[in-house]
C-alpha positions in Angstrom: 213.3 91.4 130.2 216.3 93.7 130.0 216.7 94.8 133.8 219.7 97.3 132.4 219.1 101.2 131.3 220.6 102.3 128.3 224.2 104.1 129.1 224.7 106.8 127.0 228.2 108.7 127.0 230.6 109.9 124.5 233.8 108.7 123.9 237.8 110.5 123.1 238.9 108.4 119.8 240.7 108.9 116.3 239.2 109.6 113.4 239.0 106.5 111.7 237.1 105.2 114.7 234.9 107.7 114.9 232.1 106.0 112.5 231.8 102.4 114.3 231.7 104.4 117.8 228.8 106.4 116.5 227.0 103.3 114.9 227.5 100.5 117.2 228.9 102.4 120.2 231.1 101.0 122.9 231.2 98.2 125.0 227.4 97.8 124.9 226.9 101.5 125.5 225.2 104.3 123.2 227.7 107.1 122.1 225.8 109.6 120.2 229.1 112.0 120.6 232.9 111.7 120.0 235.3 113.7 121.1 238.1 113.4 117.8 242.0 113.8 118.9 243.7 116.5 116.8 246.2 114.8 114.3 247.8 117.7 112.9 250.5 118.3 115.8 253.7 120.4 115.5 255.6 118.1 113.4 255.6 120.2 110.8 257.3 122.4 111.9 260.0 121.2 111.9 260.3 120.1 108.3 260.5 124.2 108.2 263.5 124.2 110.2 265.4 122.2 108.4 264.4 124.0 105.3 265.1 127.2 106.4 268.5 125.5 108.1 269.3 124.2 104.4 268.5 127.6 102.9 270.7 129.1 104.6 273.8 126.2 104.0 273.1 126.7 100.6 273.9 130.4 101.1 276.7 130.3 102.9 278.0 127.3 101.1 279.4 127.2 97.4 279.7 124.6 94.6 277.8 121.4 94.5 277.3 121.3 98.5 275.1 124.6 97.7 272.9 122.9 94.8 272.3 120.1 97.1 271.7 122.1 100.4 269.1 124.5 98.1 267.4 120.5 96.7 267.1 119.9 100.4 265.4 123.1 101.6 263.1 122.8 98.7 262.3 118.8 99.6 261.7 119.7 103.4 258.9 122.6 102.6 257.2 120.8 99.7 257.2 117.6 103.0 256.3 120.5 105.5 253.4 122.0 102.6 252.0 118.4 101.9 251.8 117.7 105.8 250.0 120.8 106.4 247.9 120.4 104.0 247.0 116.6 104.6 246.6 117.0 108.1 244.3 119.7 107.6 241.9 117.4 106.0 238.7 117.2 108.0 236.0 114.4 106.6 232.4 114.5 108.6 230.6 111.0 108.0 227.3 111.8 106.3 224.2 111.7 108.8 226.4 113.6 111.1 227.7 117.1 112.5 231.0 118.4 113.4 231.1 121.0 116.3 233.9 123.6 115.3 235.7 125.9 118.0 238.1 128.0 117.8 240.4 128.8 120.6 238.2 126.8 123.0 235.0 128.6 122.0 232.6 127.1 119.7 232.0 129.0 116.3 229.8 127.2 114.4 229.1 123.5 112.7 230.4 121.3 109.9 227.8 119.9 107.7 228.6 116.3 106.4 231.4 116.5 103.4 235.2 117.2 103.3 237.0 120.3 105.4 239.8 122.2 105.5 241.1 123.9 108.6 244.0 125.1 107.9 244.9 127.3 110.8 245.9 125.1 114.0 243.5 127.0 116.5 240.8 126.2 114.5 239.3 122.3 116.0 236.7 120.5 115.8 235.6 119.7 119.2 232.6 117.0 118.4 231.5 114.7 115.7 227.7 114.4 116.5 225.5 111.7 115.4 222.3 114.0 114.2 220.3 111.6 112.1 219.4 107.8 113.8 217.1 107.7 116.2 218.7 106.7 119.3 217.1 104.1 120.8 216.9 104.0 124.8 216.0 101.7 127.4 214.4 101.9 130.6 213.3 99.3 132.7 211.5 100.5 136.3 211.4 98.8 139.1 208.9 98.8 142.1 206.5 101.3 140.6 203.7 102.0 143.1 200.0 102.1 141.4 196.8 103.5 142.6 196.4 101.0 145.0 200.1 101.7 146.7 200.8 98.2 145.2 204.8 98.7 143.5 204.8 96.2 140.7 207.4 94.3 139.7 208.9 96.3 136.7 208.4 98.8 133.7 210.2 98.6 130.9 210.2 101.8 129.0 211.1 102.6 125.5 211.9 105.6 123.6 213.9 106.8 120.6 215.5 110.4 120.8 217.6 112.6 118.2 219.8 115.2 118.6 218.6 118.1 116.9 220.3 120.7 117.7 224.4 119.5 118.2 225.6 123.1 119.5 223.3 123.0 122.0 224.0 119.3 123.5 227.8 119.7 123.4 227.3 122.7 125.0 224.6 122.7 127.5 224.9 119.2 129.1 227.2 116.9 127.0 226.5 113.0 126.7 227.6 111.6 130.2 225.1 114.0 132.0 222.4 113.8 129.3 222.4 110.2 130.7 221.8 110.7 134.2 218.9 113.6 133.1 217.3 111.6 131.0 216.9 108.4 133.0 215.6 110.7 136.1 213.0 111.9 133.9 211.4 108.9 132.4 211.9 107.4 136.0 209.6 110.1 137.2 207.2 109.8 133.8 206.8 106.3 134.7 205.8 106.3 138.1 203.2 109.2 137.6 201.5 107.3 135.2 201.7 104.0 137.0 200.1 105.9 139.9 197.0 106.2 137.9 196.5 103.0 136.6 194.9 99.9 139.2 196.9 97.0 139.9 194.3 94.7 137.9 194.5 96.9 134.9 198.4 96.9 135.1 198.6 94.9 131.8 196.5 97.5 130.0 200.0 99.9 130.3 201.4 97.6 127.5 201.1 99.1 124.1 199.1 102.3 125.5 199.1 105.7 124.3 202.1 107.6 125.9 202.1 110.7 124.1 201.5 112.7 126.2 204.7 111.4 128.5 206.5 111.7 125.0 205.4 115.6 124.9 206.5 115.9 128.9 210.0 114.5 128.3 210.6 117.0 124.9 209.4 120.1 127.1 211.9 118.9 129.5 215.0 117.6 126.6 214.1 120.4 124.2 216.6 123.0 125.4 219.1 120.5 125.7 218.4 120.1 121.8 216.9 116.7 121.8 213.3 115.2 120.5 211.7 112.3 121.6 210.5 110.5 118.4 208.8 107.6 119.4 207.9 106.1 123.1 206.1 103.1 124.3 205.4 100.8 127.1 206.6 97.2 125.9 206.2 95.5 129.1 204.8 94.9 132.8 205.4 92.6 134.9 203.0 92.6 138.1 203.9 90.9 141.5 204.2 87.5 142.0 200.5 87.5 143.7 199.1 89.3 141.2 200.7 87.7 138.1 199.0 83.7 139.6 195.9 85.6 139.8 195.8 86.8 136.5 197.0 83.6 135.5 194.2 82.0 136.8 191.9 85.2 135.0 193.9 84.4 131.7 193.1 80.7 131.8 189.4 81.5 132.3 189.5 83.6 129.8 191.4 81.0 127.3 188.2 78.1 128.5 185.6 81.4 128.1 187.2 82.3 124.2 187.3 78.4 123.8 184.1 77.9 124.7 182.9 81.0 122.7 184.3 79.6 119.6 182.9 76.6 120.3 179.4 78.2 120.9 179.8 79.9 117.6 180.8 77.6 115.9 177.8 75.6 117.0 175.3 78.3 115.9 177.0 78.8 112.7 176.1 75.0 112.1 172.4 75.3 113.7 172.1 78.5 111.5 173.2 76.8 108.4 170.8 74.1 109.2 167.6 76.7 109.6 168.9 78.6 106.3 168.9 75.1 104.9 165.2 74.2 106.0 164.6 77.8 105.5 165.3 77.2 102.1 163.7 74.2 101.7 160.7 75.8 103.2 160.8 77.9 100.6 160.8 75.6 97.5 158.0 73.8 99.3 156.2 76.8 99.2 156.8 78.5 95.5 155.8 74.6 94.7 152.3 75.4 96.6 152.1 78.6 95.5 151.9 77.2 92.0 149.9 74.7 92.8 147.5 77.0 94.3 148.0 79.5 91.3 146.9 76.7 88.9 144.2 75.3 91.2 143.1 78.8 91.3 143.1 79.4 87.3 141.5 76.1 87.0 138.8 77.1 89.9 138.5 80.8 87.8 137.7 78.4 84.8 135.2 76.5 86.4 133.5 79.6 87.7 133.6 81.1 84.5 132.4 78.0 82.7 129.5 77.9 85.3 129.0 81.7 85.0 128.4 81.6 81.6 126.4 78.2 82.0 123.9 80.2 84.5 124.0 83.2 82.4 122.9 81.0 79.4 120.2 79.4 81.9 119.2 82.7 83.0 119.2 84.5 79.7 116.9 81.1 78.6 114.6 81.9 81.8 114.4 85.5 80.9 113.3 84.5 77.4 110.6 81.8 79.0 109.3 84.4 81.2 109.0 87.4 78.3 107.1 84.8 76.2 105.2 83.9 78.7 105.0 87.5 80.0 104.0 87.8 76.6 101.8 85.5 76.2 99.5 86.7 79.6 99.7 90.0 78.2 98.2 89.9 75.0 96.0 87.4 76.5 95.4 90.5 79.4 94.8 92.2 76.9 92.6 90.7 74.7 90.1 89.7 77.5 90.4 93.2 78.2 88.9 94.0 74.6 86.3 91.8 75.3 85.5 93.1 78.5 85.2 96.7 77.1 83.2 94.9 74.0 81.1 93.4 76.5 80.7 96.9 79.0 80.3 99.0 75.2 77.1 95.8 74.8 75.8 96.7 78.0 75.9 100.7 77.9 74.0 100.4 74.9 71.2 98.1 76.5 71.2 99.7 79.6 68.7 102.5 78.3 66.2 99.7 76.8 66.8 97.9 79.8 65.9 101.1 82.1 63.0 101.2 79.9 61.7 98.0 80.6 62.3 98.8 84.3 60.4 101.9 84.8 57.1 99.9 82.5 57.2 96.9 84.9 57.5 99.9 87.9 54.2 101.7 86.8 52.7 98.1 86.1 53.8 96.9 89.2 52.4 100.1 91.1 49.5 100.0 89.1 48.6 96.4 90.1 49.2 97.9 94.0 47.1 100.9 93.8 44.4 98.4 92.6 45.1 96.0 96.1 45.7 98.7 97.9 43.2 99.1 101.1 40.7 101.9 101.5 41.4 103.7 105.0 38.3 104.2 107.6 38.2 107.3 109.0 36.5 107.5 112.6 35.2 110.7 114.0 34.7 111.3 117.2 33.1 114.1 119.0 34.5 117.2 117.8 36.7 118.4 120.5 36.9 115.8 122.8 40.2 114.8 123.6 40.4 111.2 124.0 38.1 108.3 122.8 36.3 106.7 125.5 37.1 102.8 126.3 33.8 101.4 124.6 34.7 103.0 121.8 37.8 102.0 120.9 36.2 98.3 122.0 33.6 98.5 119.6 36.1 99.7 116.7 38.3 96.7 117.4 35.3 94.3 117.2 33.4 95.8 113.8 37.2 96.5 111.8 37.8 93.2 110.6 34.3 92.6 109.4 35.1 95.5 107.3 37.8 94.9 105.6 37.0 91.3 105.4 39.7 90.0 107.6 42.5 90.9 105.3 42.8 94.7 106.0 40.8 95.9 103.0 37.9 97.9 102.8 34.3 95.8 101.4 32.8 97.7 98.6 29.9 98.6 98.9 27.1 95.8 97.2 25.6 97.8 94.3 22.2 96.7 94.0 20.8 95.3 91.0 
């Protein structure tokens, strides 16, 4: 772990070093600004002097020494024109900016390309790097958390841009951007370690810090920087703390062994049910057809027998109408006798009725013949009651009367 914060400061060079100071900086530090030394000088002017010095030989001075003195005035300013004009040359690296001032102030920027500043109180006071993400490093130590525990270190991470070059150069400049920046994700850091509980330390690598990332651009944006990426690469915990999660992250190695191990083992048992689940099943649809086709054959059976008692019980039927039959003509044929026979005796029962009431009067003839004569015993009119001798005598002279079987003895005509 890189125990070191990022240096960032900018650096007085040439122009031809200006693009390996801006790419791979100095000396192991960042240098996002360079300071470029003016080339163009006075030396110029002096090829002017001597012009103007030859001009004027070659006035006073006659013949060849004239022709040569005017070839040397003409040599010096065409020099004198061509250094102007090649020191005027200003080249800005592409993916960077050039901050232009004019007699100390700035006026404005140079976009990447080829320049020309010709007057000599125009400059260009910065070559700004205004398109890589800078990347910065900061590693914190003794962070307290919620506990008031400090851990060991926080390495921090970010990448910044400069945005707006006018307003770096001019507002804080690289050497005390450093020192700004570092406070401020120094103070970042500990406010969010002060949230977070030494156990859950670890969870700080790889977490969402954007919201530290939008506190640092509130507090870098007037210095015209952005934030473009942050993150939290690593923690290290105190020693105490780092053997007992040691100890946590072995168990947790023999719990994810033993997890795989445990899945593994009911991926096998679960392939071996799906196996005799399967098998279960072709045992079954084998059943089920041998159940469908001992069920067809049972439906055959029961129709055959269905059809074999239907036949029997149509045949029944049939036996039992002819029979049926049978007892009803023979019903009814003993009926026609029996109404024969009744029609036989409603026609003799007159004759017969006859004959009866003939044997009646001949019977009651023959009785009135048998019949006995009544005695008729009178008594003293008005006397009430028959005395005792009376009714003795009566009993005694009745039965040789009527002879001893209660009828009246006729009377013995005489002869």
């Amino acid at each position: 772990m890189n125990r070191e914060f990022s240096k960032i400061k900018d650096s007085l060079a040439s122009w031809s070093e200006i693009r390996q100071l801006l790419r791979g900086g100095e000396q192991g530090q960042l240098v996002p600004v360079v300071i470029p030394k003016d080339r163009r000088g006075l030396a110029w002017t002096s090829l002017l002097f001597l012009a103007l010095y030859l001009a004027g030989t070659g006035i006073f001075a006659g013949g060849a020494l004239a022709l040569f003195a005017w070839l040397g005035a003409a040599v010096s300013l065409a020099a004198g024109l061509v250094w102007v004009w090649r020191r005027s040359i200003i080249e800005i690296e592409q993916g960077t900016t050039g901050v232009r001032s004019r007699w100390g102030a700035i006026t404005g920027t140079l976009e990447p390309g080829r320049h020309y500043l010709w007057l000599p109180w125009d400059r260009v006071d910065a070559v700004v790097d205004t398109s890589t993400e800078i990347p910065y490093t900061a590693p914190i130590s003794a962070c307290p958390t919620a506990e008031n525990v400090p851990l060991k270190a926080i390495e921090f991470f970010l990448k910044f841009r400069i945005v707006d070059p006018v307003a770096f150069v001019r507002t804080i400049g690289a050497g005390n951007f450093d020192l700004v920046l570092s406070s401020a994700v120094q103070d970042a850091i500990r406010q969010r370690s002060r949230k977070v509980h030494t156990e859950r330390a670890y969870d700080l690598r790889g977490s969402d810090v954007g919201d530290m990332q939008d506190a640092l651009n509130r507090q870098l944006g007037r210095y015209g920087v952005r934030v473009t990426g942050a993150n939290i690469p690593d923690v290290q915990l105190p020693d105490t703390y780092q053997q007992h999660l040691a100890t946590r992250e072995k168990v947790a190695k023999e719990l994810s062994a033993y997890e795989r191990e445990w899945e593994l083992t009911r991926k096998r048992r679960i392939d071996t049910l799906l196996m005799e689940i399967e098998r279960a099943k072709k045992t079954r649809d084998a059943r089920i057809v041998e159940v469908k086709a001992a069920h067809n054959t049972a439906r055959k059976d029961v129709a055959r027998m269905l059809e074999e008692h239907e036949t029997e019980a149509q045949r029944v039927r049939w036996e039992i109408e002819a029979r049926g039959r049978a007892e009803l003509t023979s019903a009814e044929n003993e009926a026609k006798a029996l109404r024969r026979l009744a029609d036989s005796y409603r026609d003799n029962r007159a004759v017969l009725q006859y004959e009866l009431a003939r044997r009646r009067l001949d019977v009651g003839a023959k009785l009135t013949e048998s019949a006995p004569q009544p005695i008729v015993v009178r008594t003293a009119q008005g006397a009430g009651d028959s005395s005792a001798l009376s009714t003795l005598l009566l009993a005694q002279l009745l039965p040789g009367i009527t002879g001893g079987n209660g009828r009246v003895k006729p009377p013995v005509e005489p002869n």
